[in-house]
ROROPA-965663 format. One line per 3 residues: number of its first residue (from 1); for each residue x, y, z of N, C-alpha, C. Coordinates in Angstrom, 2 decimals. Example, Ala and Ser with C-alpha at 12.3 -4.5 7.8 and 13.67 -1.06 7.14 Angstrom:
1	13.19:-5.69:7.80:12.30:-4.50:7.80:13.20:-3.30:7.80; 12.85:-2.25:7.08:13.67:-1.06:7.14:12.90:0.03:7.87
END
This chain:
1	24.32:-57.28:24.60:23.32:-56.90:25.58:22.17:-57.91:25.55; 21.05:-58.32:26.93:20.34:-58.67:26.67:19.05:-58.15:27.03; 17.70:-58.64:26.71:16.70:-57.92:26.80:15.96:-59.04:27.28
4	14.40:-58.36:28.51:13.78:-59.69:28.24:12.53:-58.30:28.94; 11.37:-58.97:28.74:9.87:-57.89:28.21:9.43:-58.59:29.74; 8.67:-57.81:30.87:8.13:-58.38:31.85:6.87:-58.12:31.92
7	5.55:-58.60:31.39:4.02:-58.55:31.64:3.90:-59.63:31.58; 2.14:-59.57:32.08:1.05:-60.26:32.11:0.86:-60.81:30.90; 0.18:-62.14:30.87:-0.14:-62.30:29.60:-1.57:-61.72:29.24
10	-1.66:-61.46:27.99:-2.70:-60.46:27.41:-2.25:-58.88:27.65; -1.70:-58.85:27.90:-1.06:-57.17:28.20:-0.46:-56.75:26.83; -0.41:-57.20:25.57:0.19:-56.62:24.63:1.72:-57.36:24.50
13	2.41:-57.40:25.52:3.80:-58.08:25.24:4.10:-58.24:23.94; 3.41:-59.04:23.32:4.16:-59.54:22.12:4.07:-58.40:21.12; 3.82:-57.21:21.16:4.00:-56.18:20.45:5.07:-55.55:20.23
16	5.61:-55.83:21.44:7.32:-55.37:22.40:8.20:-56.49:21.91; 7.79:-57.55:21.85:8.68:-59.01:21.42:8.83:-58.84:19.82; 7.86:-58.53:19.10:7.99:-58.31:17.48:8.68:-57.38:16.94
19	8.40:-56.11:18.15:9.03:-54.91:17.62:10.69:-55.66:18.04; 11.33:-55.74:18.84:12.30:-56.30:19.21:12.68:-57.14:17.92; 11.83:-58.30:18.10:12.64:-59.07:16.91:12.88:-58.40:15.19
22	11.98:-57.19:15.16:12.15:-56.20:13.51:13.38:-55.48:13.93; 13.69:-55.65:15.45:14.78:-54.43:15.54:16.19:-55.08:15.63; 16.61:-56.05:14.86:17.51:-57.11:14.86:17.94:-57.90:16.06
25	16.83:-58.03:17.13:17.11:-58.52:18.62:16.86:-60.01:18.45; 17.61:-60.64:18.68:17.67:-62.54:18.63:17.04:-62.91:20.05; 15.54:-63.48:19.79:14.68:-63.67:20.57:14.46:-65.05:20.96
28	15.70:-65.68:20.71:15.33:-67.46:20.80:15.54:-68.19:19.53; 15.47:-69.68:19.84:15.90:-70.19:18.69:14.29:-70.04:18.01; 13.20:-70.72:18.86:11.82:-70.94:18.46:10.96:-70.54:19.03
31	10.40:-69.39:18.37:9.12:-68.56:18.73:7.66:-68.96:18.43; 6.47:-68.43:18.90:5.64:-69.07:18.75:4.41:-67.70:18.64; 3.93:-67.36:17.38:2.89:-66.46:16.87:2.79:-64.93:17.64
34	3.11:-65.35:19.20:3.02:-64.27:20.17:4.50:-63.54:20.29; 5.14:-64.27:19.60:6.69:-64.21:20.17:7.20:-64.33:21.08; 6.91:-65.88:21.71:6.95:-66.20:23.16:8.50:-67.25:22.85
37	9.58:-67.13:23.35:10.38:-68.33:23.51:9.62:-69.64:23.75; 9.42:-70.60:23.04:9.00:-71.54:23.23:10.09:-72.86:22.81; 10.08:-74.38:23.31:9.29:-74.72:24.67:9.00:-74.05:25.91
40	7.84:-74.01:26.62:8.21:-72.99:27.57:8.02:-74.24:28.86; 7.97:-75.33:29.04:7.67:-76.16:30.41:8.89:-76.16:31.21; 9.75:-75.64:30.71:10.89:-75.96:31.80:11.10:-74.33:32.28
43	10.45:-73.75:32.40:9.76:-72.02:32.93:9.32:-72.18:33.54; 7.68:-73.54:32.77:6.98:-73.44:33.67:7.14:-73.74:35.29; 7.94:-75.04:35.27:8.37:-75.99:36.30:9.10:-74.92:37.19
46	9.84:-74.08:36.79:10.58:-73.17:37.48:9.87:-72.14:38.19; 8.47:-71.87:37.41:7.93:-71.01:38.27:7.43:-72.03:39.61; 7.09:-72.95:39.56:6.11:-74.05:40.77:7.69:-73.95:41.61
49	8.74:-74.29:41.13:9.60:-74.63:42.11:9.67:-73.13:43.16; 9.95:-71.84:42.28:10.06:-70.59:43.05:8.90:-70.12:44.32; 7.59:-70.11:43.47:6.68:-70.73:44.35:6.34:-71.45:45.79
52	7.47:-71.99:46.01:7.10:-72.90:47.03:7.68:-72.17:47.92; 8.36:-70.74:48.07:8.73:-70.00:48.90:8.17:-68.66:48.93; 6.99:-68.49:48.12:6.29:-67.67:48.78:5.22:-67.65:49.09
55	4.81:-67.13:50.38:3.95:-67.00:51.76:2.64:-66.37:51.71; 1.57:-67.16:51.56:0.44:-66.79:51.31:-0.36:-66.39:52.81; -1.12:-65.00:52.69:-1.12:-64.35:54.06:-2.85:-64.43:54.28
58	-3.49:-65.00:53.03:-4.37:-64.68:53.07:-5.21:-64.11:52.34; -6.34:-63.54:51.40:-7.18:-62.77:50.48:-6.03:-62.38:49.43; -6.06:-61.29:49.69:-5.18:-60.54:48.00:-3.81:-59.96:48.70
61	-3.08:-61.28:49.68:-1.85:-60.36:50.54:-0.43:-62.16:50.61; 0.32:-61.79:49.57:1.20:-62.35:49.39:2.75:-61.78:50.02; 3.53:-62.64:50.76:4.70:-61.98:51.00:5.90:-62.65:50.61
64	6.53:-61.92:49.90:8.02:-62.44:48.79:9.02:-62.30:49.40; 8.87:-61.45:50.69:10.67:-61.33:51.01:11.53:-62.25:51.49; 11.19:-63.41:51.60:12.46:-64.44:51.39:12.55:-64.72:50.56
67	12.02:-64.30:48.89:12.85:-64.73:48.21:13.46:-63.68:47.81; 13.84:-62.48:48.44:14.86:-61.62:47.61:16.48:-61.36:48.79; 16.45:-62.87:49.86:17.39:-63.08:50.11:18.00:-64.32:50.14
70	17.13:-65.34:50.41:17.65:-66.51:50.39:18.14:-66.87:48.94; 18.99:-68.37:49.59:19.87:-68.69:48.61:18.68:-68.92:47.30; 18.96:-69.07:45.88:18.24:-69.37:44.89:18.15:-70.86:44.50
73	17.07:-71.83:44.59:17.25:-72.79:44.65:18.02:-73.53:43.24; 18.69:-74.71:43.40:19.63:-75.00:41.97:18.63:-75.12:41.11; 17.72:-76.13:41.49:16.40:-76.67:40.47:16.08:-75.42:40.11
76	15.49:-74.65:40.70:15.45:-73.12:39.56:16.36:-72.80:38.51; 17.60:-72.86:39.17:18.54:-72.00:37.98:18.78:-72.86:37.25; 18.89:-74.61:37.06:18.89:-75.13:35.90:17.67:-75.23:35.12
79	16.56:-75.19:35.44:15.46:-75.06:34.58:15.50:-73.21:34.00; 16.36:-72.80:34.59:15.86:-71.64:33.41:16.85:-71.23:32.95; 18.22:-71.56:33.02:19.41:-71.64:32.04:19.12:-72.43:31.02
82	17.88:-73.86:31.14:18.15:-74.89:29.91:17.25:-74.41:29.32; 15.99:-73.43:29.37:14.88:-73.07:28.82:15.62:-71.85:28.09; 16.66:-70.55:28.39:17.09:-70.02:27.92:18.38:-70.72:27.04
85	18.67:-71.57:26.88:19.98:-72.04:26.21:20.12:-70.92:25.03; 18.98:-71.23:24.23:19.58:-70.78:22.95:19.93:-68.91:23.27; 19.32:-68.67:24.07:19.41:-67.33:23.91:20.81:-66.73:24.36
88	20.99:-67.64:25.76:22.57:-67.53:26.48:23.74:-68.25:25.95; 23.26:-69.00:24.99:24.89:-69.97:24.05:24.34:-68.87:22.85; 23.91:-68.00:22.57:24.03:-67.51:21.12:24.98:-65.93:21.29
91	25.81:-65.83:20.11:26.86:-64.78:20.21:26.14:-63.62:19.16; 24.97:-63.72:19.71:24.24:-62.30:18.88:24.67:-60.75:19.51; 25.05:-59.81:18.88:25.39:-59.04:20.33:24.22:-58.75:20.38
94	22.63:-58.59:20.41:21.91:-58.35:21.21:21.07:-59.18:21.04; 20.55:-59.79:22.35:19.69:-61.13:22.35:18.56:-60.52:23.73; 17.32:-61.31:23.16:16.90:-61.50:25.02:15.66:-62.57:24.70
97	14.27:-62.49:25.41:13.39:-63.13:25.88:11.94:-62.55:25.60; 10.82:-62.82:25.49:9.70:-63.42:26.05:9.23:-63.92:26.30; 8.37:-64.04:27.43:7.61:-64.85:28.01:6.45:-64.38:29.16
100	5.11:-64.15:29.34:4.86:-63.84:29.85:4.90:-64.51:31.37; 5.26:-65.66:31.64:5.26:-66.62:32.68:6.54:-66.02:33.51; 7.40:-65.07:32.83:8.20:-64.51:33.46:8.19:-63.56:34.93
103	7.38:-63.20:34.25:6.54:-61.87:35.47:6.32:-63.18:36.92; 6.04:-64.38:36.64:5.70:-64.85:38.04:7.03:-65.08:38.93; 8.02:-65.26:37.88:9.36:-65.26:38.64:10.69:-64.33:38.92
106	10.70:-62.92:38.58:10.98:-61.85:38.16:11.66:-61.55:39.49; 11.15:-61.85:40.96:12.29:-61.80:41.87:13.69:-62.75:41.77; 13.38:-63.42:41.59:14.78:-64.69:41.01:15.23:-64.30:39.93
109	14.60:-63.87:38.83:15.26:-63.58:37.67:16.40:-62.03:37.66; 15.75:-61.45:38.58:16.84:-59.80:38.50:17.74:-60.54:39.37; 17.68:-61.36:40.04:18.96:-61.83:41.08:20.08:-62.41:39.83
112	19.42:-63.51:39.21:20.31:-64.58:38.19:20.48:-63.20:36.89; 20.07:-62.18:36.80:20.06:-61.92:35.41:20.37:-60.17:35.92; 21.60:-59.50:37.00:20.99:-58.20:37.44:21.49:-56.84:36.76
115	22.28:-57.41:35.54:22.80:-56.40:34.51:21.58:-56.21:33.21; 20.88:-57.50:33.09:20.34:-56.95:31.37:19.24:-56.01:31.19; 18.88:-55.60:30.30:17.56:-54.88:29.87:16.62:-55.27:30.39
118	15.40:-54.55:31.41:14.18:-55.01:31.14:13.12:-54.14:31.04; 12.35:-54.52:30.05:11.12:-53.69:29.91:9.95:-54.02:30.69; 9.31:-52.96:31.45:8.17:-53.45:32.60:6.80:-53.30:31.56
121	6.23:-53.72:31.28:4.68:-53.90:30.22:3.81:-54.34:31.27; 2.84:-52.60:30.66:1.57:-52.63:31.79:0.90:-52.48:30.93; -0.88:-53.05:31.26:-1.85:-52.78:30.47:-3.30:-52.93:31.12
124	-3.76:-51.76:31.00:-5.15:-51.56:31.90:-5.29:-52.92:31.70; -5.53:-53.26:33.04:-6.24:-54.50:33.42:-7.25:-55.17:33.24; -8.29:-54.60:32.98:-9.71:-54.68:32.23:-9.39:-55.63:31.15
127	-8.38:-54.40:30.49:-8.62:-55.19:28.97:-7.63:-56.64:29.27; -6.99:-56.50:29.97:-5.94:-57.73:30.07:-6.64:-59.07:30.51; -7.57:-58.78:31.02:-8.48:-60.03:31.81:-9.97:-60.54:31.02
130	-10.11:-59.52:29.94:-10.93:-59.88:28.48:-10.91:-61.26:28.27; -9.13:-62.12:28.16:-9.14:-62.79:27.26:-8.86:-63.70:28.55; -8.73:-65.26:27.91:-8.62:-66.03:28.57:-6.60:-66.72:28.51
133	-6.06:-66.67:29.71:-4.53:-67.13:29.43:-4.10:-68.41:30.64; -2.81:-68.65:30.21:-2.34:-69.98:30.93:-2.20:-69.50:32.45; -2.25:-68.46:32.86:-2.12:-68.35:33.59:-3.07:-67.94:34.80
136	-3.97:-67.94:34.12:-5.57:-67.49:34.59:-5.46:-68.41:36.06; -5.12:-69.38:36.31:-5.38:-70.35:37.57:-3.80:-69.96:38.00; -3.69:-69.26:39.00:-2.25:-69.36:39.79:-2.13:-70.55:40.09
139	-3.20:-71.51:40.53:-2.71:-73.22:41.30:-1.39:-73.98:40.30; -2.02:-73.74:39.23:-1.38:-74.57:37.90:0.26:-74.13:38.03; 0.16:-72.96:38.48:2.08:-72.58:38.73:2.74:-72.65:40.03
142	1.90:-73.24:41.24:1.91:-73.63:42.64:1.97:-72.73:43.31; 1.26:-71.19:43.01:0.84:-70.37:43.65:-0.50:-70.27:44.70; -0.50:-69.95:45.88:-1.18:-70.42:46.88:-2.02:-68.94:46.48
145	-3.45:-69.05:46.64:-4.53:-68.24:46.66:-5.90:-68.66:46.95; -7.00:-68.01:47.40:-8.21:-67.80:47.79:-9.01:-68.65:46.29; -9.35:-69.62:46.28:-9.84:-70.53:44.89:-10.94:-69.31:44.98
148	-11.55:-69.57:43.57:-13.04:-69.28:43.17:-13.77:-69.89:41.75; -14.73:-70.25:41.68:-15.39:-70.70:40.48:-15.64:-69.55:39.49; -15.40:-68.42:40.13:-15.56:-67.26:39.05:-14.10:-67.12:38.52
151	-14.30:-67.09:37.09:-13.75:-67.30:36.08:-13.13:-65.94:36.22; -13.63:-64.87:35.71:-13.05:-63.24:35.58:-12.59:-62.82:36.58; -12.82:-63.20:37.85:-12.26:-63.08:39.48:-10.85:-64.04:39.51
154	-10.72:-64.77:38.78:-9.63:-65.82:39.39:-8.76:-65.10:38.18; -9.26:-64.53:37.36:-8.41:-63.66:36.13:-7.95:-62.45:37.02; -8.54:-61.83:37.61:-8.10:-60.54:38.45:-7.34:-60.91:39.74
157	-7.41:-62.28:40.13:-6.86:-62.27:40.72:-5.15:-62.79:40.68; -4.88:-63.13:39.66:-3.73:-63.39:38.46:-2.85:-62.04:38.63; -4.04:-61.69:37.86:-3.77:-59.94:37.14:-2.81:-59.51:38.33
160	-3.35:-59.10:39.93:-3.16:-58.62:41.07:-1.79:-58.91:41.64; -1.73:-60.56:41.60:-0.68:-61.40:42.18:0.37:-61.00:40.81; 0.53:-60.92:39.96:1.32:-60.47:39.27:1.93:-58.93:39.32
163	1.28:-57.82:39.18:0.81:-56.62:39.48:1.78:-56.33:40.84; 1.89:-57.13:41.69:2.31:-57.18:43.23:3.47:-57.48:43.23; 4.20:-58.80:42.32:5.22:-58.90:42.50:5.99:-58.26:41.99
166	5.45:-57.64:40.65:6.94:-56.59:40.30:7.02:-55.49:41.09; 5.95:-54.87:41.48:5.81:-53.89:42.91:6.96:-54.34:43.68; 6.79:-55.46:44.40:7.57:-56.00:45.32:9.10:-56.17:45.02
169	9.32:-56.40:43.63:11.14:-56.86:43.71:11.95:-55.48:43.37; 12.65:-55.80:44.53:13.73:-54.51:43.56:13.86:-54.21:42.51; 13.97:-52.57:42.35:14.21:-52.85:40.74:15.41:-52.85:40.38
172	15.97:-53.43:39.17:16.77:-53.71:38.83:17.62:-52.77:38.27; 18.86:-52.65:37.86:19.55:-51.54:37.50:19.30:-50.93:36.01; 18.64:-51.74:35.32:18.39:-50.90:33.93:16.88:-51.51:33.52
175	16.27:-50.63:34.02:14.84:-50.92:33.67:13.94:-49.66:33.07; 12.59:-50.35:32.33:12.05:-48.43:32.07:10.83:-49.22:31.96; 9.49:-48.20:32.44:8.48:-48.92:32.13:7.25:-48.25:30.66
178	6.38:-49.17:30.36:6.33:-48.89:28.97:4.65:-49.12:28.97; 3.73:-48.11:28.72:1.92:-48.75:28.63:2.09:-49.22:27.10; 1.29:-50.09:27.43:0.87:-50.70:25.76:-0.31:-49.63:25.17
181	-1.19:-49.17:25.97:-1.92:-47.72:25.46:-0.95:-46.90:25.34; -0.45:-46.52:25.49:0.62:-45.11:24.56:1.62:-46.05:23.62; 2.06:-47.44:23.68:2.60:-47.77:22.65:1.71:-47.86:21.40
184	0.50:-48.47:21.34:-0.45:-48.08:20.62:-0.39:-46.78:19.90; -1.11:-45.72:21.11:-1.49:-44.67:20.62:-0.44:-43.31:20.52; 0.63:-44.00:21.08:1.47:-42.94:21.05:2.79:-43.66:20.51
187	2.72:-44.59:19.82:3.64:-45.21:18.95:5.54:-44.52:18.94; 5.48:-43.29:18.11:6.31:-42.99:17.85:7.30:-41.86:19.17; 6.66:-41.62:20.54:7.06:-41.21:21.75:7.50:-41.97:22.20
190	6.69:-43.24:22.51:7.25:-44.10:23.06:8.32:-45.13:22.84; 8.46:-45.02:21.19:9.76:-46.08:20.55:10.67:-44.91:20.25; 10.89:-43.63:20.75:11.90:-42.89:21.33:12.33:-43.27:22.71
193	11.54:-43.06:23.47:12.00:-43.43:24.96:12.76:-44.43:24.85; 12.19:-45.31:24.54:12.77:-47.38:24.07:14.10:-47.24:23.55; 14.34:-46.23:22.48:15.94:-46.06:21.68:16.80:-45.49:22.63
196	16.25:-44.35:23.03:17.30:-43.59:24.43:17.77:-44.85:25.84; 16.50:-45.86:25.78:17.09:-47.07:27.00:17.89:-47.90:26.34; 17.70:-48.23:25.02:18.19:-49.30:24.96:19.38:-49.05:24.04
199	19.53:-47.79:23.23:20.84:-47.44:22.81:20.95:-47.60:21.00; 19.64:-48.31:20.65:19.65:-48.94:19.03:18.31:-48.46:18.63; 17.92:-48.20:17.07:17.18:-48.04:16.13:15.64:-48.69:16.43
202	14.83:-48.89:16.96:13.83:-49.63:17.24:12.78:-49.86:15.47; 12.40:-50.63:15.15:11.51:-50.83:14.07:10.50:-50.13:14.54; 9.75:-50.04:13.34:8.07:-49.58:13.78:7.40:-50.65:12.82
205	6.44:-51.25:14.06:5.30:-52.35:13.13:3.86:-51.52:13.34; 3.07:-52.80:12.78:1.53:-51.90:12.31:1.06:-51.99:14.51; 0.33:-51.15:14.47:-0.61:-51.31:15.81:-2.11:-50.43:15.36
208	-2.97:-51.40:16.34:-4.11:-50.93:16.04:-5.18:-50.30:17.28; -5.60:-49.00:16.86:-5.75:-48.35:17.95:-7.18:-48.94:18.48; -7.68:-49.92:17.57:-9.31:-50.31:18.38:-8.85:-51.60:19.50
211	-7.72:-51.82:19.94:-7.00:-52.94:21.11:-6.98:-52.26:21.76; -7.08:-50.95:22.46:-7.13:-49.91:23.26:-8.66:-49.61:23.73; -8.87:-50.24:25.43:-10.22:-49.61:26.00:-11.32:-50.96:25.05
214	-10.61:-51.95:25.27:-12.03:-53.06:24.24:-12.75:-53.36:25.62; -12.42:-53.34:27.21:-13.26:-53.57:28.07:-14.86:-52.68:27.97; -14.79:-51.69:27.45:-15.94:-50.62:27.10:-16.71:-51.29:26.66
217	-16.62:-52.45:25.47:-17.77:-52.71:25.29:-17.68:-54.68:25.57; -17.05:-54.93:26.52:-17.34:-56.11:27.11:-18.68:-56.29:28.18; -19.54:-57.47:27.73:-20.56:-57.66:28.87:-20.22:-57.99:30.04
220	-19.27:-58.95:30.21:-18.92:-59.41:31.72:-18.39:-58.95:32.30; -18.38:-58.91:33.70:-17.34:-58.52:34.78:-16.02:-58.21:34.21; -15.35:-57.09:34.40:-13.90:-56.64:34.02:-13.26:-55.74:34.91
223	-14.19:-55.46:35.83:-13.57:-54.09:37.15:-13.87:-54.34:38.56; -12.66:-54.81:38.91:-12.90:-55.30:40.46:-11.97:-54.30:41.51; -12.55:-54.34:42.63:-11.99:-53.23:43.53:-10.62:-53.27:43.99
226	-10.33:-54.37:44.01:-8.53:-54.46:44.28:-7.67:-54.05:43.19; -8.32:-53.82:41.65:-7.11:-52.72:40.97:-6.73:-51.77:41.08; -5.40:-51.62:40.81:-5.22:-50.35:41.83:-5.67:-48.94:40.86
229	-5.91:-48.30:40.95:-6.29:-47.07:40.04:-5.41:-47.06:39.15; -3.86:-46.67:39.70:-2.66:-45.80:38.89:-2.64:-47.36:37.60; -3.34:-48.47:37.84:-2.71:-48.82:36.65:-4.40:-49.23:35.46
232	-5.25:-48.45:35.76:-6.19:-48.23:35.08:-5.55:-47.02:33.93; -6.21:-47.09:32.48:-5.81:-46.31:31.37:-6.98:-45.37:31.23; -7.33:-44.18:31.28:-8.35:-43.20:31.55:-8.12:-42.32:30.20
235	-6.98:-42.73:29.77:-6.18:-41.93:28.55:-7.47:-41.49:27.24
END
């Protein structure tokens, strides 16, 4: 079987990637502190190439549906067969992925990938846009958007355009979705749910419940009107 974790970066992911890898899941040849498959540039390149087919409408209104019919371009699928090698030449019976750069390409990927595991990783947004990530500038992945010099705005607006596209792609045939606040705080519910999807023993690692709600005591901007409520944590 394979597995691969779909969030934002700063969303916790790699909590889901560690627990995975304690739970005998072969996550790549070479990981990197977060438990990100790394090298990751030939992802990256794949996301700019996917990119170039979707249709910027304007403010916070992106439209994907040609890419959940047209053909898949080759340059895509060899940049992310050679970025996955080790994971797809390895005879682990259970293998998969992280990466948060994934989430930008996740309509192409359930097409190339529409049998394996995936876990959807959400995380109040607030706290997700705290920190600073590679992905903070959509330009850098040849995503077309509304520029701004505000720093925490061009973070929400990441957040959003991400947020949108898994909205947008079909879902795939074996998927479940998972808050990093109840993995946190509800640890041992939620790595039940995880065993019933995924069929195996899940590890339990340390988590710490003060990563939960740290926007509370952030000074800057963290709450902008285009999030959508349902994925605010009120918990």
């Amino acid at each position: 079987m394979m597995i691969t974790v779909i969030g934002r970066g700063h969303s916790g992911t790699r909590a889901m990637s560690h627990t995975l890898s304690a739970s005998g899941v072969y996550m790549g040849a070479k990981l990197n502190v977060s438990g990100d498959l790394i090298p990751a540039e030939e992802l990256y390149e794949a996301c700019r190439v996917m990119a170039r087919y979707v249709e910027y409408k304007g403010g916070l209104e992106w439209d994907f549906s040609r890419l959940f019919t047209m053909p898949i371009d080759p340059a895509f699928t060899r940049l992310v067969e050679s970025y996955l090698s080790s994971v797809l030449e390895s005879d682990a019976e259970r293998k998969g992925w992280k990466l948060p750069e994934t989430t930008l390409i996740l309509p192409w990927i359930t097409r190339m990938f529409p049998d394996i595991y995936y876990i959807y990783w959400v995380r109040d947004p607030r706290d997700s846009i705290v920190g600073a990530h590679i992905t903070d500038d959509l330009a850098d992945f040849g995503v077309p958007y509304e520029r701004t010099d505000d720093l925490r705005r061009r973070r929400a607006i990441s957040w959003r355009y991400q947020y949108d596209i898994m909205q947008a792609t079909p879902p795939p045939a074996r998927r479940i979705h998972v808050r990093f606040e109840e993995f946190v705080l509800k640890q041992e519910e939620t790595l039940r749910r995880l065993e019933d999807f995924l069929g195996f023993p899940m590890a339990r690692i340390p988590v710490r419940p003060e990563s939960v709600g740290r926007w509370r005591t952030d000074t800057e901007t963290h709450d902008f009107d285009f999030f959508p409520r349902e994925a605010l944590y009120e918990g």
